[in-house]
Structures are given as C-alpha cells and as structure tokens.
C-alpha positions in Angstrom: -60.0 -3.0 -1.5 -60.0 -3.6 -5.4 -56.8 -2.5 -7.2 -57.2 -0.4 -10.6 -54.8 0.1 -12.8 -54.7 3.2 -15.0 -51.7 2.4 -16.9 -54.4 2.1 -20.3 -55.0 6.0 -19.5 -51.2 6.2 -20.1 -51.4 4.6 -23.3 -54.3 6.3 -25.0 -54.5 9.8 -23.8 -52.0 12.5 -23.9 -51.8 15.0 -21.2 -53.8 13.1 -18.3 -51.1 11.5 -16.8 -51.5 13.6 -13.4 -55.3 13.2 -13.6 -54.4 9.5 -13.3 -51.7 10.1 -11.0 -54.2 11.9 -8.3 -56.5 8.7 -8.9 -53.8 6.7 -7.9 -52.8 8.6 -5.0 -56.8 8.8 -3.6 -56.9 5.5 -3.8 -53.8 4.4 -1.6 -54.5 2.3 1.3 -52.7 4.7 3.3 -55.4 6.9 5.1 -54.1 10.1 6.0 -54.8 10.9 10.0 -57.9 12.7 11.0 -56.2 14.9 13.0 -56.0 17.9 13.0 -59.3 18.0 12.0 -60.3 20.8 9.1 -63.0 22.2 6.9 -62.7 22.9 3.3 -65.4 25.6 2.4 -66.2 27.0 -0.8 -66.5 30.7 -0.6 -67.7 32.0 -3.9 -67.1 30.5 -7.5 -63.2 30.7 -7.7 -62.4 31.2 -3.6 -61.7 28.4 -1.3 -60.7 28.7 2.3 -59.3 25.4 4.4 -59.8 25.8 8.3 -58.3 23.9 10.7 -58.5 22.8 14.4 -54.8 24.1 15.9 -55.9 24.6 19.4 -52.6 24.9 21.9 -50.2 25.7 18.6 -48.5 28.7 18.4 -48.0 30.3 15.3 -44.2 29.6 15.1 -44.8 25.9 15.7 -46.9 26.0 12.3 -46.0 25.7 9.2 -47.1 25.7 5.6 -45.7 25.1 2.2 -46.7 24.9 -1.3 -44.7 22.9 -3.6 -45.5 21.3 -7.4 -49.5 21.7 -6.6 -49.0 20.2 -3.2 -50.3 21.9 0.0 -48.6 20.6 3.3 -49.5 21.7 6.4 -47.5 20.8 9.5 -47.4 21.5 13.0 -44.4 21.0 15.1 -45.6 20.7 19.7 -42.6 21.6 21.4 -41.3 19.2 24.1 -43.2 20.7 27.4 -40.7 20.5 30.4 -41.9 20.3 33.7 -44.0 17.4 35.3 -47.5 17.5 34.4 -49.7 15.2 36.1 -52.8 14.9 34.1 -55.8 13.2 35.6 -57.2 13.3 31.9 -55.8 14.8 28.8 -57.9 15.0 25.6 -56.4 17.9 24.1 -54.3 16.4 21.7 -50.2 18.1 21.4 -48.6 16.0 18.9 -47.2 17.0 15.7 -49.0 16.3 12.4 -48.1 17.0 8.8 -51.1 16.9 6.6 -51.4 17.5 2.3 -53.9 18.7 -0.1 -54.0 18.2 -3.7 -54.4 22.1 -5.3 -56.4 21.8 -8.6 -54.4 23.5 -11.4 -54.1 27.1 -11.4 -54.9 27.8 -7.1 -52.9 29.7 -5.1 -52.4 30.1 -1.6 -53.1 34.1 -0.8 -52.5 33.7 2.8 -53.2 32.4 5.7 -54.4 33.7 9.5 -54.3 31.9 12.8 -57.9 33.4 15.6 -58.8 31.5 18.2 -57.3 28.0 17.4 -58.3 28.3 13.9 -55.7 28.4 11.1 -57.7 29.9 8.2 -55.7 29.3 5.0 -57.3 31.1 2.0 -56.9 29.7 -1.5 -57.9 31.6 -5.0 -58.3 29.9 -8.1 -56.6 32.2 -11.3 -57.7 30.9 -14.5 -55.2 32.9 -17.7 -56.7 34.5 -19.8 -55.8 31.9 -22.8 -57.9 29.4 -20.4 -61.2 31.3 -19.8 -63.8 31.5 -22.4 -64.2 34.0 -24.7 -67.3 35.0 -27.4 -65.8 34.9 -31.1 -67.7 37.5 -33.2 -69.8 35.8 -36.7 -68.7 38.2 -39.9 -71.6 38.2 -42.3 -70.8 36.1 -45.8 -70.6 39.9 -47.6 -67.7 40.7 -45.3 -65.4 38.1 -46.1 -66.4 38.1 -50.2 -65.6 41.9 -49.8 -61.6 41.2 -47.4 -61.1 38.8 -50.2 -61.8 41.5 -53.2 -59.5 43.7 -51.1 -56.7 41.8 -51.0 -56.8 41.0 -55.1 -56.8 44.5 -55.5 
C-alpha cells in the first residue's frame, strides 16, 4: 500500500486539518472487522439511517456512543454457562466494537433494535448561518437616494 503524506495540507490551508485527518485515518492499514455486518442507507436529502446485523444480542448487551464526531457501536455476548455441544455453529456471539466517522453537523436521533436489526437513525442539521440564503439586488436609485438621506 503507497503511503501519502498530507502534512503540505497542513502547511497551506487553514481549517482542513480534520479533512486531512479522516484521509489519514481511511487510509490505515488497519481494516476494521466485517462483523457485524451493516447497511448505511440514505433516506432523503439530510436523513441517514445505519442498520445492523445484531442477531442473538439483547438490547442491554448493546451499546452506542457519540463522542467528538465519532459513532461507536459495541456489543458486549455474555459468557453462556452451561455445556453446549454444537455439531456446527455459524451464528457468530462475540463482542465487536465498530466506529463511523459523522460528517459535521449529524446527530444521532435515536436508535431501535426489531428482529435482529439495530436501526440507528442519523439527521443531518445545517445552522442557519451555514445554509444558503438569496441576498435581495437594490436598484442604483435606491442607494443614490440612502445616501441623500443620510446628508440630510
């Protein structure tokens, strides 16, 4: 794999430091497990949901934290006691703990665990300094006449 390195973005642009940071971090040699596997789905322009495979997880032994931009979801399998004796097991038990990068400005608005599925939904809430607005065009009269206004 061919190393990059961003420090130049450091140098010569202000303010994309974490935009370099999340190049950095995709492009880690460390693969994150595919299990549990999930979906990300795109549910209208500024809605998002994440679904994941939790089948045999109860709702306590899940868990799922936001923190700096960061979503982590991790699932904790109890220690079964008794003495199973499988002839084949491919329903995988064993914990995970897996992250997703949350773009600037989504939040989690809750999340819902039906029929194996965790369902986490995510909304995306631009401010209102951030979303485009229309600026109105005053005619060249208009400002000649604010200007006579103000001299009188």
């Amino acid at each position: 794999m061919t190393a990059y390195d961003f420090s130049p973005l450091y140098r010569s642009a202000i303010g994309i430091d974490r935009l370099a940071q999340l190049m950095e971090n995709t492009l880690r040699t460390d693969t994150q497990p595919s299990y549990p596997p999930y979906n990300i789905e795109l549910v209208d322009e500024n809605s998002y949901r994440i679904t994941m495979a939790v089948a045999g997880f109860a709702q306590a032994e899940v868990e799922i934290d936001v923190e700096n931009d960061t979503l982590t979801v991790a699932g904790s399998k109890a220690k079964e006691e008794g003495t199973q004796r499988y002839l084949h097991q491919g329903i995988a038990a064993r914990s995970f703990q897996r992250q997703f990068q949350l773009s600037d400005h989504v939040k989690v608005k809750g999340a819902r665990m039906e029929n194996g599925l965790l369902h986490i939904e995510l909304q995306r809430e631009i401010p209102e300094a951030l979303k485009p607005r229309r600026i109105a065009i005053e005619s060249g009269d208009d400002s000649q006449r604010v200007i006579d206004d103000q001299a009188a």
